[in-house]
Residue frames relative to the residue before (quaternion, step in Angstrom):
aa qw qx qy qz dx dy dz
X 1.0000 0.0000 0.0000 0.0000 0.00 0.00 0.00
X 0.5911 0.5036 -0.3871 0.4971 3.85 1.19 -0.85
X 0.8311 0.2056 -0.3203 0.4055 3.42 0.24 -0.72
X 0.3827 0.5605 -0.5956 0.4296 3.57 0.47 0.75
X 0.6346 0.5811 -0.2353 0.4518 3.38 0.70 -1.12
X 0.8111 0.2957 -0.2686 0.4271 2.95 0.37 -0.87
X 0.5650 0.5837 -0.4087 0.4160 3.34 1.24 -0.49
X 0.5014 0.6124 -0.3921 0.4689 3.60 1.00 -0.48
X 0.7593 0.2656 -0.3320 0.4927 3.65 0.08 -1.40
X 0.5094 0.5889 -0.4965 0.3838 3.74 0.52 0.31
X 0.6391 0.5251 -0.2839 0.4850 3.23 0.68 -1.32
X 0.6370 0.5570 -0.3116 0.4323 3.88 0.84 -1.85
X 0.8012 0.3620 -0.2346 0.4147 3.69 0.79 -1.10
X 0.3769 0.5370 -0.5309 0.5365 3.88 1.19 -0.12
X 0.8429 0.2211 -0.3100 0.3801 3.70 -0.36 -1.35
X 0.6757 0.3155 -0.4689 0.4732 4.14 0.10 0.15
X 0.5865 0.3910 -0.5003 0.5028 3.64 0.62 0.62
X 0.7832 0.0803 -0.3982 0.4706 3.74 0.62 0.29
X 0.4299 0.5195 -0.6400 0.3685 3.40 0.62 0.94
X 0.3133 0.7553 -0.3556 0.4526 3.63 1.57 -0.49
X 0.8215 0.4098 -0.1040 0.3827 3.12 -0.34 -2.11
X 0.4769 0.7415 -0.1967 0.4290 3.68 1.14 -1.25
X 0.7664 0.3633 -0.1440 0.5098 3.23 0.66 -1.46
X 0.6270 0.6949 -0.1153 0.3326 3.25 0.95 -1.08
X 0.6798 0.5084 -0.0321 0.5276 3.30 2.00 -1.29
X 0.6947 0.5365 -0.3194 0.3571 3.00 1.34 -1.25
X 0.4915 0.6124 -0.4133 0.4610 4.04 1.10 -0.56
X 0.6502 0.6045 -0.2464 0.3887 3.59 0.84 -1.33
X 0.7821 0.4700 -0.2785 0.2997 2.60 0.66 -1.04
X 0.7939 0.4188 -0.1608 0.4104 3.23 0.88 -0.87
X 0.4416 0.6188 -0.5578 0.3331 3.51 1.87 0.38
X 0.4543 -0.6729 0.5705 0.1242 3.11 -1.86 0.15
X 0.2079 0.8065 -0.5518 0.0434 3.83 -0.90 0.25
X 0.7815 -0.4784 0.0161 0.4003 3.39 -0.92 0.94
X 0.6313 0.6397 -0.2481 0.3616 3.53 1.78 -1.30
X 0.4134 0.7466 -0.3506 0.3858 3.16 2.09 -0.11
X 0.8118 0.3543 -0.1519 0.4386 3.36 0.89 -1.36
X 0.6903 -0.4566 0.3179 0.4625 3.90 -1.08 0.17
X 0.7248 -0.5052 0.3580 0.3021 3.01 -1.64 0.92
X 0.7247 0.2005 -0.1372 0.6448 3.45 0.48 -1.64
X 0.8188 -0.1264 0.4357 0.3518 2.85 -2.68 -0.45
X 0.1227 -0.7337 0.6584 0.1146 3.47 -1.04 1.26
X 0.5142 -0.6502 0.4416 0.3433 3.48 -1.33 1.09
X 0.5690 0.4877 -0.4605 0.4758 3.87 0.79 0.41
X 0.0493 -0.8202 0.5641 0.0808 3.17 -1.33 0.84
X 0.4017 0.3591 -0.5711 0.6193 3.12 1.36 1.84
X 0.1548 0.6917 -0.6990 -0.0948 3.58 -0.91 0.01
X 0.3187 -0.6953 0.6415 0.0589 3.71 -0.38 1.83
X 0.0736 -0.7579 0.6479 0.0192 3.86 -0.10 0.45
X 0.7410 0.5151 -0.0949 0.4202 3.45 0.82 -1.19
X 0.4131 -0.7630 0.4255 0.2572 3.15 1.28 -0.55
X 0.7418 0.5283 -0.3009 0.2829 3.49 1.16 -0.11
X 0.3772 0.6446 -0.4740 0.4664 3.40 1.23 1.49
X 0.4284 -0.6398 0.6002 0.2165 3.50 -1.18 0.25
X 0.4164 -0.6275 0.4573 0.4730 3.67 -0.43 0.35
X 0.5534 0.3840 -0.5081 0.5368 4.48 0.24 -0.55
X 0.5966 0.6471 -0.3404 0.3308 4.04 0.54 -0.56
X 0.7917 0.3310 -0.0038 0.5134 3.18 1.03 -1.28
X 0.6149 0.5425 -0.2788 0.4999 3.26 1.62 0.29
X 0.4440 0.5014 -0.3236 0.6684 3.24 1.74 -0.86
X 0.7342 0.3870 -0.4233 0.3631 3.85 -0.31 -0.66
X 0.4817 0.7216 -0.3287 0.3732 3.51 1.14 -1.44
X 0.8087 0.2496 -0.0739 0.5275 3.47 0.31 -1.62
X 0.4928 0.5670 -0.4705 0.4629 3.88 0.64 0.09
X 0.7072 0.5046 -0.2730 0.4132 3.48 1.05 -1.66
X 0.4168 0.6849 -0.4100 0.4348 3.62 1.57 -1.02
X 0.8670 0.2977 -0.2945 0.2701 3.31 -0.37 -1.57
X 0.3986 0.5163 -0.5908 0.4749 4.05 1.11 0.49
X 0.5235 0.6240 -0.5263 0.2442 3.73 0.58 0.33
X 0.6399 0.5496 -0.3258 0.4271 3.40 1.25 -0.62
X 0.7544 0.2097 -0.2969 0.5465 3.86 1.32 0.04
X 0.7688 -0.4070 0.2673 0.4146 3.10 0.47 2.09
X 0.7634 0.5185 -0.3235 0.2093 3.66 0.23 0.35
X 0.3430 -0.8387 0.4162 0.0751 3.37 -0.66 0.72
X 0.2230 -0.8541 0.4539 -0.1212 3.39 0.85 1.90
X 0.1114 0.6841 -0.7195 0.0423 3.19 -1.09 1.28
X 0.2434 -0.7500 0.5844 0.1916 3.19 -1.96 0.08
X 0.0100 -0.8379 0.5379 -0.0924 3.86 0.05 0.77
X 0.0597 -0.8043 0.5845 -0.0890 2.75 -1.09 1.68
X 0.2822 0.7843 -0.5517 0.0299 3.84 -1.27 0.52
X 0.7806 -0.4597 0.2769 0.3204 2.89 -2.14 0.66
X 0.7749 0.0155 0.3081 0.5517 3.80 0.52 -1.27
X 0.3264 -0.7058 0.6236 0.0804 3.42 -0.86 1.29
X 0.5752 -0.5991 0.4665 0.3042 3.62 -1.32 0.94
X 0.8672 -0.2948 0.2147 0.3391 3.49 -1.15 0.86
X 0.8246 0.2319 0.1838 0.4822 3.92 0.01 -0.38
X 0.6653 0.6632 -0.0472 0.3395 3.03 1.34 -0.18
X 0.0543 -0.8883 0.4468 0.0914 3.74 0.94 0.92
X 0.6954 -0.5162 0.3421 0.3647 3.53 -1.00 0.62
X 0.7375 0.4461 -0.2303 0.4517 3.25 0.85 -1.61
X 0.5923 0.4861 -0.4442 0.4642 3.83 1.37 -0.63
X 0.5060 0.5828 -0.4876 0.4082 4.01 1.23 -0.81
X 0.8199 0.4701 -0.2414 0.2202 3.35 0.19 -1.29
X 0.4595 0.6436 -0.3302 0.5152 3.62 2.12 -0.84
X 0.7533 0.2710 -0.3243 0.5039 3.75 0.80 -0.74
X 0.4499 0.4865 -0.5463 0.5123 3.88 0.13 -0.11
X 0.7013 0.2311 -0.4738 0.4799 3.88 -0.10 -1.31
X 0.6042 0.4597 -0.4404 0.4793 4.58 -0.03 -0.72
X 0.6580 0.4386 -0.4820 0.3772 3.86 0.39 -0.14
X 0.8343 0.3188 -0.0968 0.4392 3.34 0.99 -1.76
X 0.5393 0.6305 -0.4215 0.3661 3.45 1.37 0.09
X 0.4035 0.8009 -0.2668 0.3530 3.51 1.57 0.10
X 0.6734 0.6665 -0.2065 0.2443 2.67 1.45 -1.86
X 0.6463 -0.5884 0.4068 0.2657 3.44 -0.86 0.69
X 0.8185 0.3149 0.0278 0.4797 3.40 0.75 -1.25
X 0.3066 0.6783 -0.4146 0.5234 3.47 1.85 0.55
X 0.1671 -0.7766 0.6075 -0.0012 3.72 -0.37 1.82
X 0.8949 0.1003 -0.1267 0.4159 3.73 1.13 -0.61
X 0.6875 -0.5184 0.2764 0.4268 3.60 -0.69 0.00
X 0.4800 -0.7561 0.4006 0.1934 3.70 -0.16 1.12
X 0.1530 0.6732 -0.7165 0.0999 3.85 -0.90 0.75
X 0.3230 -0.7015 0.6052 -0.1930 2.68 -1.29 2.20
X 0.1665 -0.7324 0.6602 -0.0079 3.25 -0.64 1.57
X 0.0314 0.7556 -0.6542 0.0123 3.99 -0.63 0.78
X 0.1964 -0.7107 0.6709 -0.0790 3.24 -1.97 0.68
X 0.3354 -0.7709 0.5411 0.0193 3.27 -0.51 1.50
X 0.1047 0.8082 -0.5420 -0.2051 3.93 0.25 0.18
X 0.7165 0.4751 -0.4174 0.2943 3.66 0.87 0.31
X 0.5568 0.3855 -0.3567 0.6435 3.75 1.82 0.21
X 0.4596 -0.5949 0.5947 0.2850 3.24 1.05 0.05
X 0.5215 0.5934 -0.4541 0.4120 4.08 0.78 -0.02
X 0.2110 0.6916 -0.6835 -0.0998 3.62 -1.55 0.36
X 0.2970 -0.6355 0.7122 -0.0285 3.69 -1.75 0.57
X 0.3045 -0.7839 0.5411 -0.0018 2.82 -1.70 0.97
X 0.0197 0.8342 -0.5510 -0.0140 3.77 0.13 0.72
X 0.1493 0.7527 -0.6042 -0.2145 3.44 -1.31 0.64
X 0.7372 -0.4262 0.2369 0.4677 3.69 -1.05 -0.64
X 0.6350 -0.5410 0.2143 0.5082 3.31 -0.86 0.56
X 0.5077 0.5309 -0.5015 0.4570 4.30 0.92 -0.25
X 0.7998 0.4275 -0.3070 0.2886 3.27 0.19 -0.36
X 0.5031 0.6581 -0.3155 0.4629 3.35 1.39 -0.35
X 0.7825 0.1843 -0.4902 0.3367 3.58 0.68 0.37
X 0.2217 0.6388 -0.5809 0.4532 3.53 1.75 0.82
X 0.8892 0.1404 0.0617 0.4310 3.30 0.50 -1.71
X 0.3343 -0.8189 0.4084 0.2255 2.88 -0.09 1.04
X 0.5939 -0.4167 0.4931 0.4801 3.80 -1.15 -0.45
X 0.8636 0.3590 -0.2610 0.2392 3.09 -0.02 -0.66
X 0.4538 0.6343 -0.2053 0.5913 3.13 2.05 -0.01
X 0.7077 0.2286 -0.2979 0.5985 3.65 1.11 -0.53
X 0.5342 0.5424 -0.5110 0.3992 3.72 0.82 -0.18
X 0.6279 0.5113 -0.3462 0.4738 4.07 0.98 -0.75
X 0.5229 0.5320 -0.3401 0.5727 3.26 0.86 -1.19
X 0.8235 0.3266 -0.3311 0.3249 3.92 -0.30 -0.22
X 0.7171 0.4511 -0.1572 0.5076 3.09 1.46 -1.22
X 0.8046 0.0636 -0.2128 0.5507 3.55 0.73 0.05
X 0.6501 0.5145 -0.4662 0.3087 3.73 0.32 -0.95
X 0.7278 0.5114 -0.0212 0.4565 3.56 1.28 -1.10
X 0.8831 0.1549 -0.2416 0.3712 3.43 0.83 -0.80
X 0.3451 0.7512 -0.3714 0.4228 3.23 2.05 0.68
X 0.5857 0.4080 -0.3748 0.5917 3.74 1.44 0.19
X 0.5337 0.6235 -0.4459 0.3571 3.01 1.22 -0.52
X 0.6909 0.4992 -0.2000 0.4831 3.67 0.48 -1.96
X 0.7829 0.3335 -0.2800 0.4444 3.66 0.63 -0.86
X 0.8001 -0.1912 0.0560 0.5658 4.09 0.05 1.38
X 0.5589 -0.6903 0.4067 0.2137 4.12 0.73 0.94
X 0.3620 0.6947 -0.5831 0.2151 3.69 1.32 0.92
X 0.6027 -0.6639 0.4354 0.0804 2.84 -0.80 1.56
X 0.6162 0.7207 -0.2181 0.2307 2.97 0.69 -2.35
X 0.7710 0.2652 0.0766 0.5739 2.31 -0.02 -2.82
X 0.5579 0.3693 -0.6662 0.3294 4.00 -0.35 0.53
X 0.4192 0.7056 -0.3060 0.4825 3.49 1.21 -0.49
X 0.7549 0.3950 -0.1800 0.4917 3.54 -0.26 -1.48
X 0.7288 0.4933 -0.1977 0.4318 3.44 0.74 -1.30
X 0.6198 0.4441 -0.3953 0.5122 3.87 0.70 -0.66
X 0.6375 0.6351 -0.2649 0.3466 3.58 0.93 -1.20
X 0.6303 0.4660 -0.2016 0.5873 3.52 0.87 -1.45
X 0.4952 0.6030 -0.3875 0.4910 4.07 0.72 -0.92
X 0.9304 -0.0410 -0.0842 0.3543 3.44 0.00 -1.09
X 0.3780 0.5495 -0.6239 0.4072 3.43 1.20 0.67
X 0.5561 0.6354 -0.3876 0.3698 3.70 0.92 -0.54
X 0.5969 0.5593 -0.2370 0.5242 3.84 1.32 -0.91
X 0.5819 0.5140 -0.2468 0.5798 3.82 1.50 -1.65
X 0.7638 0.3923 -0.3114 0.4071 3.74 0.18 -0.52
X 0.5140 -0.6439 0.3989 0.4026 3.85 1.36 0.08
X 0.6547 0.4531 -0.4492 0.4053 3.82 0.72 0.65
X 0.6540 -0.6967 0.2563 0.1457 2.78 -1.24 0.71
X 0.7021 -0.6345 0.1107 0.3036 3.50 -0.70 1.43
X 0.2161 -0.8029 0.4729 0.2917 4.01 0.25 0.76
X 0.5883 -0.6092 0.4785 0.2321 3.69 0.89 0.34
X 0.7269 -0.4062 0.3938 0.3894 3.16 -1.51 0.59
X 0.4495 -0.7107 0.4850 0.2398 3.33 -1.59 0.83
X 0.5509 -0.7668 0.1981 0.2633 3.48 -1.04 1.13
X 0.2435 -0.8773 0.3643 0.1959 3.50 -0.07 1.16
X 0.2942 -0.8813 0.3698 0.0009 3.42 -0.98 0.90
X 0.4055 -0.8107 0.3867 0.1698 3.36 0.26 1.62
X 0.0551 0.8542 -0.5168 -0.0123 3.66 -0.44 0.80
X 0.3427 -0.7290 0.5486 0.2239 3.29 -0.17 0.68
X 0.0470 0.7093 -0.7028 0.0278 3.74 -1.70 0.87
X 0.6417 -0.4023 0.5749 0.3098 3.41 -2.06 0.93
X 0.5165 -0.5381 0.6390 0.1878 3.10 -1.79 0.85
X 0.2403 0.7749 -0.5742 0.1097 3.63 -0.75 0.95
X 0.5408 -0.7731 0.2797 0.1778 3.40 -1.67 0.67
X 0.3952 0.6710 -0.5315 0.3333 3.00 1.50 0.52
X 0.2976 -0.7452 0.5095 0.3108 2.75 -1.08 0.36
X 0.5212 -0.6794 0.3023 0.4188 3.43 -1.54 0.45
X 0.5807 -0.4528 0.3487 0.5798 3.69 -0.96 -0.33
X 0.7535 0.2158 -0.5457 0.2964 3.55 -0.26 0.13
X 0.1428 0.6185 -0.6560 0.4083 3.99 0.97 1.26
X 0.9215 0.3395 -0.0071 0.1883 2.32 0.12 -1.98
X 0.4072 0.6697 -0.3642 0.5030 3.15 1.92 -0.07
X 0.6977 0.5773 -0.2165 0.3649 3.62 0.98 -1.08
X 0.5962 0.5483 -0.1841 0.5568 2.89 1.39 -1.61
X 0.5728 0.4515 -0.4512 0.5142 3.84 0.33 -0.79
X 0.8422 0.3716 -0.2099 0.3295 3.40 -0.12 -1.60
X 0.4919 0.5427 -0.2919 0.6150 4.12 1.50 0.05
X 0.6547 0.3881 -0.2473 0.5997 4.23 0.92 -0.28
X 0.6527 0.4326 -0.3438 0.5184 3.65 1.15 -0.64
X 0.7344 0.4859 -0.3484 0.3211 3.63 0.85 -0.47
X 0.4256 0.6587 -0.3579 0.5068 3.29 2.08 -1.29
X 0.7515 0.5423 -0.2284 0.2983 3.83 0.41 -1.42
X 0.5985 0.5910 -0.2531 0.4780 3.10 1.45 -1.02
X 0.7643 0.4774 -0.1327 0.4127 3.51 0.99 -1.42
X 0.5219 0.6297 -0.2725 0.5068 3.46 1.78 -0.29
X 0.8064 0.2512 -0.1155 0.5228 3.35 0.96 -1.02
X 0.3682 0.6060 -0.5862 0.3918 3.37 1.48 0.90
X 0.7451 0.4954 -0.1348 0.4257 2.87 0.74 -1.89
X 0.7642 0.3389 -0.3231 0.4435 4.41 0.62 -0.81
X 0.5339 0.6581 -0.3665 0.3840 3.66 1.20 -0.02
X 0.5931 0.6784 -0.1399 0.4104 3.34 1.22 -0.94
X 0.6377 0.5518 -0.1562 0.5144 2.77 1.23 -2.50
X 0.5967 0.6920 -0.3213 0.2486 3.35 0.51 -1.63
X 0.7456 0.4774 -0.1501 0.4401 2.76 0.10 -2.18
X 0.6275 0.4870 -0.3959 0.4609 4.00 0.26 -1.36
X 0.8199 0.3587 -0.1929 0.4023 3.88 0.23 -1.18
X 0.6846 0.2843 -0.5314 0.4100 3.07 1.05 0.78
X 0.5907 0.5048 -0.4717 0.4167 3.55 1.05 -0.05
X 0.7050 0.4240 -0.3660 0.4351 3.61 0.71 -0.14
X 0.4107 0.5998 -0.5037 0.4668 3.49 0.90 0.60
């Protein structure tokens, strides 16, 4: 009877140590980091990684990014789910421009438009020619507010897109920077719904309770009916 028993809490602890592990992997899995994407220049200049364009979506950007072609520039858009461990957008984007600035067949200086869809954060990096067109601090705003302020307010992708773009084709064309976009304090009633990332939590706190319930009574189960 002891070693049944004990075989059991063996068995009970194998499976909540890889329901454990399980949980642990899935985040991994789905970060992202620069060694992720292709060596050279891709002939797209949307890569939707994330998935959170529409194709008419990514065509309107496509050809918007085109027209920075007439001031010598080489406009991308890059999107994803979750940046690798340690890893800050603006540092993602410095190595993508050192990956693709290599490329052989790269006629102009690269500016990289990026989008975080899980901080909801995006940033602009270009190459070092371009940085006294554009300054830093002009593509750091451009990320941090012109761009991720559609973001925070309902994840429009699109128009944080359109909007970072127009921001600094407006700088490329010699006029003068219209600045961050004007934000507008709205006031709301206290209510109990909750929001989705409550409820995103809550969902994902009931999946773990559930997980850890049927480590542990599945085991039990099974032992107490073969030893009957």
């Amino acid at each position: 009877m002891r070693l049944t028993m004990k075989r059991l809490y063996h068995l009970i602890a194998a499976t909540l140590s890889a329901v454990f592990c399980l949980l642990l992997l899935v985040p991994a899995a789905t970060a992202i980091s620069a060694q992720d994407f292709p060596q050279s220049l891709p002939a797209e200049t949307v890569l939707d990684s994330a998935d959170v364009l529409s194709r008419s979506s990514r065509n309107e950007i496509s050809i918007r990014l085109q027209e920075l072609d007439q001031f010598h520039v080489d406009a991308r858009l890059v999107t994803l789910r979750r940046l690798d461990y340690g890893l800050s957008l603006s540092g993602f984007g410095e190595e993508l421009l050192n990956r693709w600035g290599r490329d052989s067949n790269l006629s102009d200086p690269l500016l990289i438009f990026l989008e975080e869809t899980q901080s909801k954060l995006a940033t602009v990096v270009a190459a070092d020619e371009l940085l006294e067109q554009l300054p830093e601090p002009l593509l750091r705003s451009t990320g941090r507010t012109t761009m991720s302020q559609p973001l925070r307010d309902g994840d429009r992708f699109r128009q944080a897109t359109l909007d970072g773009v127009t921001r600094i084709e407006t700088v490329l064309n010699g006029g003068e920077d219209p600045g961050p976009p004007v934000q507008l304090e709205l006031s709301s009633n206290p209510t109990n719904i909750p929001t989705a990332e409550e409820t995103q939590n809550s969902n994902a706190f009931t999946w773990v309770v559930v997980l850890l319930v049927v480590g542990t009574i599945v085991p039990m189960a099974t032992w107490w009916i073969f030893s009957s």
